[in-house]
Structure formats: C-alpha cells, structure tokens
N, C-alpha and C positions, 0 to 999 in steps of 0.2 A: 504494500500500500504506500502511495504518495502522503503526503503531507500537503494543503491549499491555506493557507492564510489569506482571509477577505476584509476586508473595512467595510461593519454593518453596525447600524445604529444600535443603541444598548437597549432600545425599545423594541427593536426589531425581531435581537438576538432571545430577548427576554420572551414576546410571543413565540417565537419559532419553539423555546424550550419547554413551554407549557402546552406548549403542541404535541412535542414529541412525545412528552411525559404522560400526556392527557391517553397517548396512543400506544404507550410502551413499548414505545421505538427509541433510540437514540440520535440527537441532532443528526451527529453523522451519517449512520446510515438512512436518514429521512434526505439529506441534502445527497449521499449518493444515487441513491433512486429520483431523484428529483434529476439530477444529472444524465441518469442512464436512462431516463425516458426523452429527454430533449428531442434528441434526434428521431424518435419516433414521432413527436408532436407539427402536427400543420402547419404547413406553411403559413395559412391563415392565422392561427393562434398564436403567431410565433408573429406576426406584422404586425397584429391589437396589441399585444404583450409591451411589446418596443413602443408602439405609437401611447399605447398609456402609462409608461413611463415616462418620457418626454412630456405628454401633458402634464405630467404632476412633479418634475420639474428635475427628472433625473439629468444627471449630464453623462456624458462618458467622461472621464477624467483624462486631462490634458496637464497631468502636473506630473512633475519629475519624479520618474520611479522610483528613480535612486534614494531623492530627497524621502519618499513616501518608508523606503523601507529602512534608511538608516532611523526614520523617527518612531516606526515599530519596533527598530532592534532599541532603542534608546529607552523608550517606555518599558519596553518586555526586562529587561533587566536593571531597572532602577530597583 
C-alpha cells in the first residue's frame, strides 16, 4: 500500500469520520473504494461533480508544491 496525504478541511475530515464510523468502515478504506470506483463513474457524473465544485468555489491549487509540502513536513513535526 501507498501512502496519499490530502489538505481537507477539519470539518470535512471530521464528517467523513463519522461517516465511516456510522458504517464501520475505516476512512481509508471508505476513501479507497471511493477511488477505485472513479473510473467506473460517468462521464456525466464526473462533469456535475467538477462543475459543482467550481460553483461552490473550489479552485485547483496553483501554489507551490514544494512550499505546500515543506509547511506539512513543518507542522507534522513540530
């Protein structure tokens, strides 16, 4: 198994965990299967998905990776 580190909101992270919990699944494997269905998912669903994230105001991040991940190595081991 891989390792993925994400930058999610701690409200986000917080429902997704009460989610899993509610299901007696684990994040993880809730977020694997969430993965491994993607590419089965429509094209269709898959254009709404993107298009209402945008409307609600997501962006794709355009900021330096590097910066993004020395200041998770920074926080992670303070």
């Amino acid at each position: 198994m891989a390792k993925l580190t994400l930058n999610v909101e701690p409200e986000v992270i917080h429902a997704a965990k009460s989610y899993a919990s509610a299901h007696h699944v684990s994040l993880s494997k809730l977020v694997t299967q969430f993965l491994r269905d993607l590419p089965k998912t429509s094209p269709d669903f898959l254009t709404q998905l993107h298009e209402t994230l945008m409307q609600e105001g997501f962006q794709e991040t355009g900021d330096d990776l590097d910066a993004l991940r020395r200041h998770h190595v920074k926080r992670k081991y303070q």
